[in-house]
Structure formats: C-alpha cells, structure tokens
C-alpha positions as CSV (number, residue, x, y, z in Angstrom):
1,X,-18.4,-20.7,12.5
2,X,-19.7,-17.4,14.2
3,X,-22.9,-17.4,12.4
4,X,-23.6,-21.4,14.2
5,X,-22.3,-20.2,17.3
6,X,-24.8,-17.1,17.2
7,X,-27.6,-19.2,15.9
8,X,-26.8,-21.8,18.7
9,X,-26.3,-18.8,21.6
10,X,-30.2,-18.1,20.2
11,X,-31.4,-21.2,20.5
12,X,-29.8,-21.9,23.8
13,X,-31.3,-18.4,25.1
14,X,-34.9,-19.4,23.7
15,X,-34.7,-22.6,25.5
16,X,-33.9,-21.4,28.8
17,X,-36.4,-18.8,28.4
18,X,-39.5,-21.7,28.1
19,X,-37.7,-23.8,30.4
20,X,-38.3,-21.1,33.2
21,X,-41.9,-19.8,32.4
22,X,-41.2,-16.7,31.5
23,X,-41.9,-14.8,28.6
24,X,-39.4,-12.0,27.1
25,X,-41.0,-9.5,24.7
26,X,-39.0,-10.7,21.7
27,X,-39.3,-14.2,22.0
28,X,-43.5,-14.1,22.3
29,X,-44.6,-16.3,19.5
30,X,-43.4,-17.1,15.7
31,X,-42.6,-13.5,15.3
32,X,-40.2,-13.4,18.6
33,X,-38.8,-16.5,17.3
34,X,-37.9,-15.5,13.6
35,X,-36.8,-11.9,15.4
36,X,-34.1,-14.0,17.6
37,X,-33.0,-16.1,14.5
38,X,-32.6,-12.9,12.1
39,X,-30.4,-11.2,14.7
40,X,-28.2,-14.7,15.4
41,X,-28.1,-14.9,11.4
42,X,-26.7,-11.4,10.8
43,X,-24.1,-8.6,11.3
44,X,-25.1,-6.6,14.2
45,X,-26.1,-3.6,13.8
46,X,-24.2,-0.3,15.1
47,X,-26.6,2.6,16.3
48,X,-25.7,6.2,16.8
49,X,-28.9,8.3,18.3
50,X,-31.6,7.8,20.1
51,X,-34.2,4.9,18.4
52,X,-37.6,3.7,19.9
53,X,-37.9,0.1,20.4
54,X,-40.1,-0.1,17.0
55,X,-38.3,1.9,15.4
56,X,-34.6,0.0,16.0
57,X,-36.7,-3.4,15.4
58,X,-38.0,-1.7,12.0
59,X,-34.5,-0.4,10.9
60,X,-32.7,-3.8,11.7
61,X,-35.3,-6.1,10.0
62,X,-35.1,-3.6,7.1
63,X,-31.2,-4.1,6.7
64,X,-31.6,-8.0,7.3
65,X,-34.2,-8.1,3.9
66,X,-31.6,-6.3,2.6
67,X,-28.9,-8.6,3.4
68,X,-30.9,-11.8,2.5
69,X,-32.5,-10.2,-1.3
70,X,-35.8,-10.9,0.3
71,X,-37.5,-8.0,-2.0
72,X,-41.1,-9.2,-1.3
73,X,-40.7,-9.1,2.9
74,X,-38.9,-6.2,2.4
75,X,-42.0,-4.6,0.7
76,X,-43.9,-6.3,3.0
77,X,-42.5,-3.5,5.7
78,X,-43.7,-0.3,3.4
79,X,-45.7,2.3,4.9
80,X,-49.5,2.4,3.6
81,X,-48.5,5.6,2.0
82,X,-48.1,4.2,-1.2
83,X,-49.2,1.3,-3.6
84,X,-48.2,-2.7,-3.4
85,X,-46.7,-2.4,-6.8
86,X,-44.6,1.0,-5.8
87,X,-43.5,-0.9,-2.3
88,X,-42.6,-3.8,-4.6
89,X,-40.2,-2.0,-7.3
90,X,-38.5,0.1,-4.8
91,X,-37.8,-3.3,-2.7
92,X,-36.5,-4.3,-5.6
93,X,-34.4,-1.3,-6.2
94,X,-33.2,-1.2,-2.7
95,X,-31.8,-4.7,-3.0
96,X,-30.3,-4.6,-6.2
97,X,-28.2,-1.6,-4.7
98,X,-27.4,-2.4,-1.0
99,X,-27.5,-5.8,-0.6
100,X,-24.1,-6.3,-1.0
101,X,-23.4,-3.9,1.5
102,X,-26.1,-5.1,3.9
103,X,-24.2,-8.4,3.8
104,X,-21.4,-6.5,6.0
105,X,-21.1,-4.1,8.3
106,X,-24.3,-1.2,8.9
107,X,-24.2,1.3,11.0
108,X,-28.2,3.1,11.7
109,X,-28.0,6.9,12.5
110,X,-31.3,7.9,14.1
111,X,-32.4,11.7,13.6
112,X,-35.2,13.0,15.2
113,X,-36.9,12.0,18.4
114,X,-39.3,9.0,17.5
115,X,-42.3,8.8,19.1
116,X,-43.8,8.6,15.7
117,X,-41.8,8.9,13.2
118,X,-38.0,9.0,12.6
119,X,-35.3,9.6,10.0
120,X,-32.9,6.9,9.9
121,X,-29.6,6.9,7.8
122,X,-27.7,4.0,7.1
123,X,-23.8,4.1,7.0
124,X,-22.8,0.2,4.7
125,X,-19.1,0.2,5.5
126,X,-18.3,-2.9,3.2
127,X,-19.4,-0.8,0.2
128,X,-18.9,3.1,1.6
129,X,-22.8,3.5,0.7
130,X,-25.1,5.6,2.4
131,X,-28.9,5.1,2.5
132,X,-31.7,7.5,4.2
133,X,-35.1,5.6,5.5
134,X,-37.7,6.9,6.5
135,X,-39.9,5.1,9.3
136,X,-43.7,6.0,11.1
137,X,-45.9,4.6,13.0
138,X,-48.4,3.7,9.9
139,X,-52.5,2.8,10.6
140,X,-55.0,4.6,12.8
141,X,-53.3,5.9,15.7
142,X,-49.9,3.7,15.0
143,X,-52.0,0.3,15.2
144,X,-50.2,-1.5,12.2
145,X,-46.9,-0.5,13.7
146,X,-43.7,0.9,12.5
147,X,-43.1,0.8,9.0
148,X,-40.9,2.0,6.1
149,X,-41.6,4.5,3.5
150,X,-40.8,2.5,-0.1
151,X,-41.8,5.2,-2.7
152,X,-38.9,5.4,-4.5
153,X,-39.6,3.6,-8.0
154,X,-36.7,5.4,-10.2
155,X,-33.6,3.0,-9.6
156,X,-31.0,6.3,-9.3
157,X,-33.2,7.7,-6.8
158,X,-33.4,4.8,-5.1
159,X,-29.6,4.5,-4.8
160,X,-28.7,8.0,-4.3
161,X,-27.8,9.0,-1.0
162,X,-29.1,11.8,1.1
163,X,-27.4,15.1,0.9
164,X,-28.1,16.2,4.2
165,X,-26.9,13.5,6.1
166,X,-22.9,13.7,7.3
167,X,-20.4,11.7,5.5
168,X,-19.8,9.2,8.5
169,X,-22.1,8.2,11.4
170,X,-22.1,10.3,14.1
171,X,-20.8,13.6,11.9
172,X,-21.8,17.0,12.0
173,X,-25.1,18.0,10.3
174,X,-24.3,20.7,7.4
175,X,-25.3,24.4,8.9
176,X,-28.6,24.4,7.5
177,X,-29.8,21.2,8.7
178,X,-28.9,21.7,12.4
C-alpha cells in the first residue's frame, strides 16, 4: 500500500510538473523519470553529514541496485578505476551480501567534504551490517560524473566492514581517524 501511494505521489508530482512548463532538475528526461520512480519504489534513505547533490544521488541509486539484485546496473555505476569484469564480480559480491539489508532501512554517513570525492558508510539496520563506499567524480575533469569504486573481487572483502568507521551513524570516529 505505501509503495502505490509513493509511486502514485510521483506520478502525480511528474504530472503537475509538465502540466505547468516547468522543468525540475530531477525530472529532465528518462533519467529524471527513472530517478523519481526509484525513490517512490524504495526505503528512504537517512543521511548524516554533509553530501553533494551527486554524490547523495550516487549513494542512493547505489543502495536501490542493491535493494533490487540489479548486479549489472550496479556495475554499471563503477569508477573507471578498474576493469568491467572487476566492476561486475564485486556487483555481484555486494548484492549477494547486502541486499537483504538494502531491502530495509539504510542510513548514508558522509565523511569528507565532497567536492570530488567522498567516503560514504552505510549503516543496513534490518541486518546490523555496515558497508564503506567510496565515490569520485570519475573522467576528465569529473565529466562522466560521480561514480563508485567496485574493486573489491574477494567475496569476504567485499562483506567486511570498515574498521574505522563508528559502530552507529552519527558516532564518534576512533582517536586516530579524527
């Protein structure tokens, strides 16, 4: 029942949008459209820190992949840091161990100041998991956008959880991270 009244609260906003000319940034086009869709499909997402726009946009579409299994558009987000076929396992490797706690609710700590590149960690409550990402602005001088770093091939590295970060959102950093 929430997830049609979210999708129809979507649909109604994208509507009266066109119906008075104007243009909002995340409605411009099929990608605007699938954006507004994702977010009335899924769990919102909780933030603690100080995200760009790209870089909140990045971290939630990451977490919705994760959510929906969708391995090959998660890959499709990697960095150009690393090979199609590393991007691909570690999708793979990502979903196998968060999805189920993608599928409830995430909160996205944001470290750093991110103008070009930020840590992100992400708190899955449903299953008490904790997951570090980390996003840049990828191509020559950011042109391809923000993107994800999927290097991480070895399913226990993939799973394990940074030992920096603190144990819930919004915690204090150990000594010698601060």
């Amino acid at each position: 029942m929430a997830r049609r009244w979210k999708a129809a609260t979507a649909a109604a906003l994208a509507a009266a949008v066109a119906a008075s000319g104007a243009t909002a940034w995340w409605l411009s086009g099929d990608d605007g459209l699938r954006y507004a869709d994702d977010y009335a499909g899924h769990e919102p997402l909780r933030v603690v820190g100080y995200p760009s726009t790209g870089s909140l946009r990045l971290t939630q579409e990451v977490v919705w992949r994760l959510a929906d299994g969708s391995h090959d558009e998660l890959a499709a987000l990697a960095t150009s840091d690393g090979s199609a076929a590393e991007a691909g396992t570690t999708a793979e490797n990502w979903v196998r161990s968060f999805q189920e706690g993608a599928r409830g609710p995430v909160t996205a700590e944001f470290h750093g100041e991110g103008s070009v590149r930020q840590s992100v960690v992400l708190y899955f409550e449903r299953s008490r998991q904790v997951k570090q990402l980390k996003l840049r602005l990828d191509g020559i001088g950011g042109a391809d956008g923000w993107r994800v770093l999927l290097r991480e091939t070895d399913p226990q590295e993939a799973a394990a959880p940074p030992t920096w970060a603190p144990a819930t959102p919004g915690g204090t950093l150990p000594p010698a991270v601060r």
